[in-house]
HTML snippet that shows the backbone in 3Dmol.js (N, CA, C, O; Angstrom):
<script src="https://3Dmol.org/build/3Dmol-min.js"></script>
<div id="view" style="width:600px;height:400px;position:relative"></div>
<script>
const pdb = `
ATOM      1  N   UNK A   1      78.590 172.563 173.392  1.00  0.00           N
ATOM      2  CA  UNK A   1      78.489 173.967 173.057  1.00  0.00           C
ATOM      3  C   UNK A   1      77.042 174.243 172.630  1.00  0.00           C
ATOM      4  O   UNK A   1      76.493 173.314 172.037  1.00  0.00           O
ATOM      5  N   UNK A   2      76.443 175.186 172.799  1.00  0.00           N
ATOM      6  CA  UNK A   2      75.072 175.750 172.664  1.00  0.00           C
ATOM      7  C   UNK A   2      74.926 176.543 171.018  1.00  0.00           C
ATOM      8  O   UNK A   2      75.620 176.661 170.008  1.00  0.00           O
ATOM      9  N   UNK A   3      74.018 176.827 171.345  1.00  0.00           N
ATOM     10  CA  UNK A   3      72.960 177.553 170.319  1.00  0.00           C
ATOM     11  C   UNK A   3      73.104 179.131 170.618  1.00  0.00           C
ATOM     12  O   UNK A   3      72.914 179.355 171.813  1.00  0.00           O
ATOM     13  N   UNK A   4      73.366 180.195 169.921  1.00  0.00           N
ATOM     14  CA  UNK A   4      73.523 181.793 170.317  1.00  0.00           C
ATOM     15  C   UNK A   4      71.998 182.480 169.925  1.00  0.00           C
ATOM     16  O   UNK A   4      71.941 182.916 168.775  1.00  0.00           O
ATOM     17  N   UNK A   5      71.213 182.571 170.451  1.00  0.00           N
ATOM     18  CA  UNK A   5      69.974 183.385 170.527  1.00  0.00           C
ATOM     19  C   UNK A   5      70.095 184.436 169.858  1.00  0.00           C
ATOM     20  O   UNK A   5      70.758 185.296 170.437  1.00  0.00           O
ATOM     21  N   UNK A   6      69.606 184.788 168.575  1.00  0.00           N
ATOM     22  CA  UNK A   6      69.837 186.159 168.202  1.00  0.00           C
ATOM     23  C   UNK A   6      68.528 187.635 169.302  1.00  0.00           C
ATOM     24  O   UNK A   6      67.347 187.669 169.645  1.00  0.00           O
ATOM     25  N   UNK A   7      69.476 188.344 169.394  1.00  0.00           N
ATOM     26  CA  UNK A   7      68.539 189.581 170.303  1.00  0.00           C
ATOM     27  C   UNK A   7      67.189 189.768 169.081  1.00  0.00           C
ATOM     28  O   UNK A   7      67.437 189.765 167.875  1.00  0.00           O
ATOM     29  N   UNK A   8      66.007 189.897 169.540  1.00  0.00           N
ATOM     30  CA  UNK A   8      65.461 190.755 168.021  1.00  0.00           C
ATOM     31  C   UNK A   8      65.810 192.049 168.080  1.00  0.00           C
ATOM     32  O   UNK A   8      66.148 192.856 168.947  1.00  0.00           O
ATOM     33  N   UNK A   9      65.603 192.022 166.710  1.00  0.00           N
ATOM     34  CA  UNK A   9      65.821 193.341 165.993  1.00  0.00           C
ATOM     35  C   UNK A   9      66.908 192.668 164.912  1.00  0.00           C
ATOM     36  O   UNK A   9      66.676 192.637 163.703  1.00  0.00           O
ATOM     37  N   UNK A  10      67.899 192.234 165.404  1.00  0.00           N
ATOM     38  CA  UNK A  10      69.569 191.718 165.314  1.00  0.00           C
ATOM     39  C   UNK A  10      69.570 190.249 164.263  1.00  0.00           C
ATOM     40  O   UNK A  10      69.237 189.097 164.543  1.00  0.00           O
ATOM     41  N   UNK A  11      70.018 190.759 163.146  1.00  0.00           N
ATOM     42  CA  UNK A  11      70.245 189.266 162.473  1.00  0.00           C
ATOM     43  C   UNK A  11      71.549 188.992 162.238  1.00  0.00           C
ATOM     44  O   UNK A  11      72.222 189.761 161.550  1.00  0.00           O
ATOM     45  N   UNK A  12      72.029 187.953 162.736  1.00  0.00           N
ATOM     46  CA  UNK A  12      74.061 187.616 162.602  1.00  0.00           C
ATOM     47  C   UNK A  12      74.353 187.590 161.764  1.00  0.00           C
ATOM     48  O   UNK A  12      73.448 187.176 161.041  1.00  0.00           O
ATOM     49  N   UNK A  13      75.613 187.903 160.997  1.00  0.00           N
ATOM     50  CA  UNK A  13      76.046 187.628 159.631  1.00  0.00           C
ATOM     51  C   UNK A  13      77.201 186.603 159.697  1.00  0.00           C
ATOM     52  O   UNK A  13      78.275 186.890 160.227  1.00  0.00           O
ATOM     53  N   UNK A  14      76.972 185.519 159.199  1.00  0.00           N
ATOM     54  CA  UNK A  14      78.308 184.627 158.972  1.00  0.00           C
ATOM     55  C   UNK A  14      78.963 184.363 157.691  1.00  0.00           C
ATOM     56  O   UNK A  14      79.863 183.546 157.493  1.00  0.00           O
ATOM     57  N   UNK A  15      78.313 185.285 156.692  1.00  0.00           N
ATOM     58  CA  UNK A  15      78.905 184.906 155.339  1.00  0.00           C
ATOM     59  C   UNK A  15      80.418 185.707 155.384  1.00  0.00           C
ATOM     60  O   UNK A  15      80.708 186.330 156.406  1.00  0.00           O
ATOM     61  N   UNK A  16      81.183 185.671 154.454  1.00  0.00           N
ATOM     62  CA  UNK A  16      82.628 186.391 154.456  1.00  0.00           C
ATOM     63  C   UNK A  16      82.244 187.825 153.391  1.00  0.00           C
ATOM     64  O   UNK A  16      81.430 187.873 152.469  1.00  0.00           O
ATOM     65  N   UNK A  17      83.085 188.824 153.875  1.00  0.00           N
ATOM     66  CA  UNK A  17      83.160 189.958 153.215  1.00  0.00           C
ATOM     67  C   UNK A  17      83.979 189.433 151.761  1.00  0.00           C
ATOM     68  O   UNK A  17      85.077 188.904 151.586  1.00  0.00           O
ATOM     69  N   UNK A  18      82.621 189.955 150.608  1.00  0.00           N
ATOM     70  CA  UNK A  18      83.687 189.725 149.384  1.00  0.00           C
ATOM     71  C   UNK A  18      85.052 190.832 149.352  1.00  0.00           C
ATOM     72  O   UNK A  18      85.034 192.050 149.529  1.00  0.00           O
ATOM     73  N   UNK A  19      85.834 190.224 149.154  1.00  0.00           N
ATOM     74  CA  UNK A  19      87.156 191.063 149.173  1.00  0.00           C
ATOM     75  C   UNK A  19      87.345 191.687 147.417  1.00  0.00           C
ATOM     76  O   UNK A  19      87.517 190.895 146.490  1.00  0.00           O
ATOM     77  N   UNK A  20      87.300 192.663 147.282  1.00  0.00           N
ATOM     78  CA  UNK A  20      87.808 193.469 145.414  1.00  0.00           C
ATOM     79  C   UNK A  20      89.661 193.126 145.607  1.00  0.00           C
ATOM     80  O   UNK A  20      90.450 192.952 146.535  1.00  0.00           O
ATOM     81  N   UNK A  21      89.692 193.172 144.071  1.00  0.00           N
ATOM     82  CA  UNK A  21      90.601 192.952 143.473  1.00  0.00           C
ATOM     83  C   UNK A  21      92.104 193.786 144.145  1.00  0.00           C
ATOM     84  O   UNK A  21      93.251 193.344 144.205  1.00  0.00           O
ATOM     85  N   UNK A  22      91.403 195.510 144.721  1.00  0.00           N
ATOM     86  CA  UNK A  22      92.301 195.935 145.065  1.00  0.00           C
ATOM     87  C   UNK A  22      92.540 195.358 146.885  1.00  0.00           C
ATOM     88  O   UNK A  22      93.601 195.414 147.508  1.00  0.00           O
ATOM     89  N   UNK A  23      91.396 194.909 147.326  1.00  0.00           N
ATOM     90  CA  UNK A  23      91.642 194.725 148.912  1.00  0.00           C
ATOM     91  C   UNK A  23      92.844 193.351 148.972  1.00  0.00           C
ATOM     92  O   UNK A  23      93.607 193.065 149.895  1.00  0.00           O
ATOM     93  N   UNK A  24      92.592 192.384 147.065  1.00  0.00           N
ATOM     94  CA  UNK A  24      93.445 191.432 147.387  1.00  0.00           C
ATOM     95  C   UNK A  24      95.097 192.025 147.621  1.00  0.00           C
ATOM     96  O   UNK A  24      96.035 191.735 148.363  1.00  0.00           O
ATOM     97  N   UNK A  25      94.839 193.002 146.547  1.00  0.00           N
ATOM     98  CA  UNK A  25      96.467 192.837 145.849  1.00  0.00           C
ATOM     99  C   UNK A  25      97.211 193.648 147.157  1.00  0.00           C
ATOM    100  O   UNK A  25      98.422 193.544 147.350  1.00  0.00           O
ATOM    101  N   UNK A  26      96.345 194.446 148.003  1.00  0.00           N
ATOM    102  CA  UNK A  26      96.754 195.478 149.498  1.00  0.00           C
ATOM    103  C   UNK A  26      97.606 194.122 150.532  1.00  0.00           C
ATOM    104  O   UNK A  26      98.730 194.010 151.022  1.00  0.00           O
ATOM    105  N   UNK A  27      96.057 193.053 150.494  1.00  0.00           N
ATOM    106  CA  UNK A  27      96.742 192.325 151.610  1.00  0.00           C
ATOM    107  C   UNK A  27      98.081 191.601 151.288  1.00  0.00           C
ATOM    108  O   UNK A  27      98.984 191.654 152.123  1.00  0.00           O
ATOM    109  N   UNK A  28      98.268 190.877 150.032  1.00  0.00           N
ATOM    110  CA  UNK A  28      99.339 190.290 149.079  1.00  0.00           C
ATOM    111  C   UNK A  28     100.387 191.033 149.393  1.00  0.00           C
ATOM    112  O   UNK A  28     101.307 190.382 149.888  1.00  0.00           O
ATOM    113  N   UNK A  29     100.653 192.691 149.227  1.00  0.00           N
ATOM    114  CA  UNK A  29     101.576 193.331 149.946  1.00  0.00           C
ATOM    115  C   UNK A  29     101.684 193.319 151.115  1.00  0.00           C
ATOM    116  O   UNK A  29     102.755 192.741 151.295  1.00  0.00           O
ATOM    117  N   UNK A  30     101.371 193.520 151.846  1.00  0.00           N
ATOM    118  CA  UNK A  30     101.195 193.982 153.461  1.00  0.00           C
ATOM    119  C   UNK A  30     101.929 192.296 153.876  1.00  0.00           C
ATOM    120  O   UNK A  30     102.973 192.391 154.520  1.00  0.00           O
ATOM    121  N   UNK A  31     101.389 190.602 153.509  1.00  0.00           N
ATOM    122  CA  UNK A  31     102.107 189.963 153.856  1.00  0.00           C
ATOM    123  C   UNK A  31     103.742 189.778 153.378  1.00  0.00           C
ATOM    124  O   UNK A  31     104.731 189.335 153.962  1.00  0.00           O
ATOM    125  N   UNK A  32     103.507 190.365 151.970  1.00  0.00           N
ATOM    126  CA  UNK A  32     105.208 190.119 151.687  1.00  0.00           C
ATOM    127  C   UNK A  32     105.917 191.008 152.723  1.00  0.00           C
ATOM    128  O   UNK A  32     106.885 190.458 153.248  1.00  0.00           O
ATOM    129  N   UNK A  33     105.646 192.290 153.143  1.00  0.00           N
ATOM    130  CA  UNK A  33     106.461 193.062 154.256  1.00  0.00           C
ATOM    131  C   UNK A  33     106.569 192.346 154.836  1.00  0.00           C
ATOM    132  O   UNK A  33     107.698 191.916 155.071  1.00  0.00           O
ATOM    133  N   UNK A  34     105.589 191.870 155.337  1.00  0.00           N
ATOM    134  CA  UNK A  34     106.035 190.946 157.289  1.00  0.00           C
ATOM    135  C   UNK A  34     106.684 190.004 156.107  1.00  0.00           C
ATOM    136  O   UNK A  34     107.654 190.704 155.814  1.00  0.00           O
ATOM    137  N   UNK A  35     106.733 189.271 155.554  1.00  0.00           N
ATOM    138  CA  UNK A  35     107.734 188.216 155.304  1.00  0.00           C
ATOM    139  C   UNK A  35     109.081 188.744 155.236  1.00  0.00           C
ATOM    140  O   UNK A  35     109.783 188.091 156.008  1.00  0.00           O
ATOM    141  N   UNK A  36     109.619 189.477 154.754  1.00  0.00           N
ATOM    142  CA  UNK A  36     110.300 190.361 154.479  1.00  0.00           C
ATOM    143  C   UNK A  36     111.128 190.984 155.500  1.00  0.00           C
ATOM    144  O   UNK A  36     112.339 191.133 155.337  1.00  0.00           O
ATOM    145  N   UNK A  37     110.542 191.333 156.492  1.00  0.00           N
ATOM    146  CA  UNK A  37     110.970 192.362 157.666  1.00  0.00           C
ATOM    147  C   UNK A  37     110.928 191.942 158.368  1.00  0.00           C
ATOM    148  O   UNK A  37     111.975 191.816 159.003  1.00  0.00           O
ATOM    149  N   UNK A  38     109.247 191.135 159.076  1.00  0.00           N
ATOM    150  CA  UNK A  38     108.945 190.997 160.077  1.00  0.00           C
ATOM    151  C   UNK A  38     108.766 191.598 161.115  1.00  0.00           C
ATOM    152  O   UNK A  38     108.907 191.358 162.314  1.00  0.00           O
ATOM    153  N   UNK A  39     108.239 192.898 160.150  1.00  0.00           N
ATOM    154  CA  UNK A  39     107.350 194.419 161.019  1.00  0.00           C
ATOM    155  C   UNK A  39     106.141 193.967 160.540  1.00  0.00           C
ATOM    156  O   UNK A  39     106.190 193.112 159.656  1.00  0.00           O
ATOM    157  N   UNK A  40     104.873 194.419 160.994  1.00  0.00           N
ATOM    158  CA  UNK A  40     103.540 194.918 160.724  1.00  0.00           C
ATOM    159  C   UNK A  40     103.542 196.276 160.215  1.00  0.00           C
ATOM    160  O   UNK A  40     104.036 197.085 160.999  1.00  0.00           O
ATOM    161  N   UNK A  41     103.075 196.801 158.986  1.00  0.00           N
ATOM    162  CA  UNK A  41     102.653 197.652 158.486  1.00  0.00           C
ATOM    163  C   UNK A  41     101.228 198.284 159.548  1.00  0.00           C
ATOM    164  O   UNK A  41     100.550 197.746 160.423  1.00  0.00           O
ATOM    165  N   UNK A  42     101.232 199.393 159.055  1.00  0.00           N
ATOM    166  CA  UNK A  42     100.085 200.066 160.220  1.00  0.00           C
ATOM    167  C   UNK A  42      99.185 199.946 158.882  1.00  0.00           C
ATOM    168  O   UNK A  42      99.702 199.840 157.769  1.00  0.00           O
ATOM    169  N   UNK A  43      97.566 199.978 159.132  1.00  0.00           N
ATOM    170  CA  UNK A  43      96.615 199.955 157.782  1.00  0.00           C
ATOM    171  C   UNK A  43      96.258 201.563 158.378  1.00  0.00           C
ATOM    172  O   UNK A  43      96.419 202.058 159.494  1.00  0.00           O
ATOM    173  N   UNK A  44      95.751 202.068 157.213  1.00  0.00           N
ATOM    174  CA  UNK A  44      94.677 203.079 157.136  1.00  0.00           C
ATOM    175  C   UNK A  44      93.456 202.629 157.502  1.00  0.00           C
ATOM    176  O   UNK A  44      92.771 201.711 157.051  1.00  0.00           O
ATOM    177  N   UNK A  45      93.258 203.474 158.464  1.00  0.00           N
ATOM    178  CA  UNK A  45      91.570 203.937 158.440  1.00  0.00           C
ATOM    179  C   UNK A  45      90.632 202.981 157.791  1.00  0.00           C
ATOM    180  O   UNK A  45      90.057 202.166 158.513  1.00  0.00           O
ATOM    181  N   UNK A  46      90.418 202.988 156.544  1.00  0.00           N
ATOM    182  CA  UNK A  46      89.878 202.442 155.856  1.00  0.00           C
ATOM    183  C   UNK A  46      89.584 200.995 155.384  1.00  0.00           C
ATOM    184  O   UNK A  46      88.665 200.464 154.760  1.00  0.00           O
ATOM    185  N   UNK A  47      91.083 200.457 156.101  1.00  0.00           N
ATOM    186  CA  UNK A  47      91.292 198.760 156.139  1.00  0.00           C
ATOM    187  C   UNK A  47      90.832 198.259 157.540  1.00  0.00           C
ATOM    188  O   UNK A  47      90.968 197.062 157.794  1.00  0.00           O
ATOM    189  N   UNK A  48      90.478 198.817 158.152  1.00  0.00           N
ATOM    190  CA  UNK A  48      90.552 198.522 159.719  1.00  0.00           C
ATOM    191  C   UNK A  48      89.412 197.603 159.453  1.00  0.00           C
ATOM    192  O   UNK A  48      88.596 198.009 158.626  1.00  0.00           O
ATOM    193  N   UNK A  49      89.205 196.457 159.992  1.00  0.00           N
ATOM    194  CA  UNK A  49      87.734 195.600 160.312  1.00  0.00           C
ATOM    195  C   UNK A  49      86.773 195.928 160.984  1.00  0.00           C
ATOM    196  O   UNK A  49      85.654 195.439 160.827  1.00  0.00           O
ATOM    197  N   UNK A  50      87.181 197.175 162.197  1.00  0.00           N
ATOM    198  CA  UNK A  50      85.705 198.002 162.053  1.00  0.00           C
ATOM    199  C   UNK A  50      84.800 198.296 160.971  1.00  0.00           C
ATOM    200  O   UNK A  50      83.712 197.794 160.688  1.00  0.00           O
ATOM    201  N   UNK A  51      85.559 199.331 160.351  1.00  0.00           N
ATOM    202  CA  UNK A  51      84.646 200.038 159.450  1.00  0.00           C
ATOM    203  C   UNK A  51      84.320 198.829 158.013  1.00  0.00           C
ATOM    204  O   UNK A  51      83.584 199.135 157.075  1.00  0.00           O
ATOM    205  N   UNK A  52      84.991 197.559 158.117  1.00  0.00           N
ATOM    206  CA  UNK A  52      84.204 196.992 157.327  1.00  0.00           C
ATOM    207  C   UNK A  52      83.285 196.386 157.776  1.00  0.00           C
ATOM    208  O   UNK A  52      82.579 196.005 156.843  1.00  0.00           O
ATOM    209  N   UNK A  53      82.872 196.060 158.797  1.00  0.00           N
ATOM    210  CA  UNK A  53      81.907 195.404 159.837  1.00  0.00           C
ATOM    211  C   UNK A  53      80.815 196.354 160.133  1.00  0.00           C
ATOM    212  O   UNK A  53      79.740 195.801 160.367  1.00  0.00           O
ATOM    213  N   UNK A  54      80.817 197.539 160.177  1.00  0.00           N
ATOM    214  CA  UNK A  54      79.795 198.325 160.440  1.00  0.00           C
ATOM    215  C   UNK A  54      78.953 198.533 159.272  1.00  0.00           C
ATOM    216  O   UNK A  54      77.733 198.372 159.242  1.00  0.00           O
ATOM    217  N   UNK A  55      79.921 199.015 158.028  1.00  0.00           N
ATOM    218  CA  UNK A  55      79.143 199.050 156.923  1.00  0.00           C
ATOM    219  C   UNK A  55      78.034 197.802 156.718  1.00  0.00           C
ATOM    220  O   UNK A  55      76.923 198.064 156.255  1.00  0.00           O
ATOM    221  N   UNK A  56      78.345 196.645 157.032  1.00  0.00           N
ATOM    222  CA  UNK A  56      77.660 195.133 156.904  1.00  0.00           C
ATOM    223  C   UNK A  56      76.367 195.429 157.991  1.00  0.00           C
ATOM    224  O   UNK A  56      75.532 194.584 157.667  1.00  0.00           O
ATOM    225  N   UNK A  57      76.119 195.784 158.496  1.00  0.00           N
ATOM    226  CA  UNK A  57      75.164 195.407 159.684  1.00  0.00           C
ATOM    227  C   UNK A  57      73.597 195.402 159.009  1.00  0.00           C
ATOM    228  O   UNK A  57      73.241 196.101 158.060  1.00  0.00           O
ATOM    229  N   UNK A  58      72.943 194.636 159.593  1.00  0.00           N
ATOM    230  CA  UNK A  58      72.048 194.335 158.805  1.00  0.00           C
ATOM    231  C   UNK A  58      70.815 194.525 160.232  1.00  0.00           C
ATOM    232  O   UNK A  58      71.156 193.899 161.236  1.00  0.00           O
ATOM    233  N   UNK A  59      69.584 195.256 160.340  1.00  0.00           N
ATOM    234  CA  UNK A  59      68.663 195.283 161.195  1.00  0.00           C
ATOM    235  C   UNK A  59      67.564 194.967 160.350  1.00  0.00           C
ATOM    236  O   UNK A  59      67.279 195.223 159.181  1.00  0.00           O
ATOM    237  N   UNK A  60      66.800 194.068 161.671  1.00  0.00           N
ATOM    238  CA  UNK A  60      65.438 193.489 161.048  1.00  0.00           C
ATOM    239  C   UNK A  60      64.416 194.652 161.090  1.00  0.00           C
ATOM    240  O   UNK A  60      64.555 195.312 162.119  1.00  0.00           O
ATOM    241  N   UNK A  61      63.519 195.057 160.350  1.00  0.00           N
ATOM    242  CA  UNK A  61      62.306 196.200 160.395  1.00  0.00           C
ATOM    243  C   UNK A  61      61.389 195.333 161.297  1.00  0.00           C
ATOM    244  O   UNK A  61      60.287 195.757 161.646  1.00  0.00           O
TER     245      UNK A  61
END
`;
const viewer = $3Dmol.createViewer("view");
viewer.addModel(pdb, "pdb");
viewer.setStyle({}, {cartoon: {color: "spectrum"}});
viewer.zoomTo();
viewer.render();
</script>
């Protein structure tokens, strides 16, 4: 397996999103449902891994 060239401009992020207290106690629920049911809950908007991924982006000047 190779080496990934970053584009310039573009710096990768591999660290993990710190998760808050409330993103824990959201996901903690959301798995007891599926344990529970064994439906998927739909997330809001706001949980989606887009919009936490975009907020992160980091460009080189």
């Amino acid at each position: 397996m190779g080496y990934i060239k970053e584009p310039a401009g573009v710096d990768f992020l591999v660290d993990p999103i710190p998760l808050t207290s409330e993103d824990r106690k959201k996901i903690s629920e959301i798995i007891a449902y599926y344990k529970a049911t064994g439906r998927k809950l739909s997330l809001p908007k706001s949980m989606t891994r887009n919009s936490a991924a975009t907020s992160r982006k980091k460009v080189r000047a």
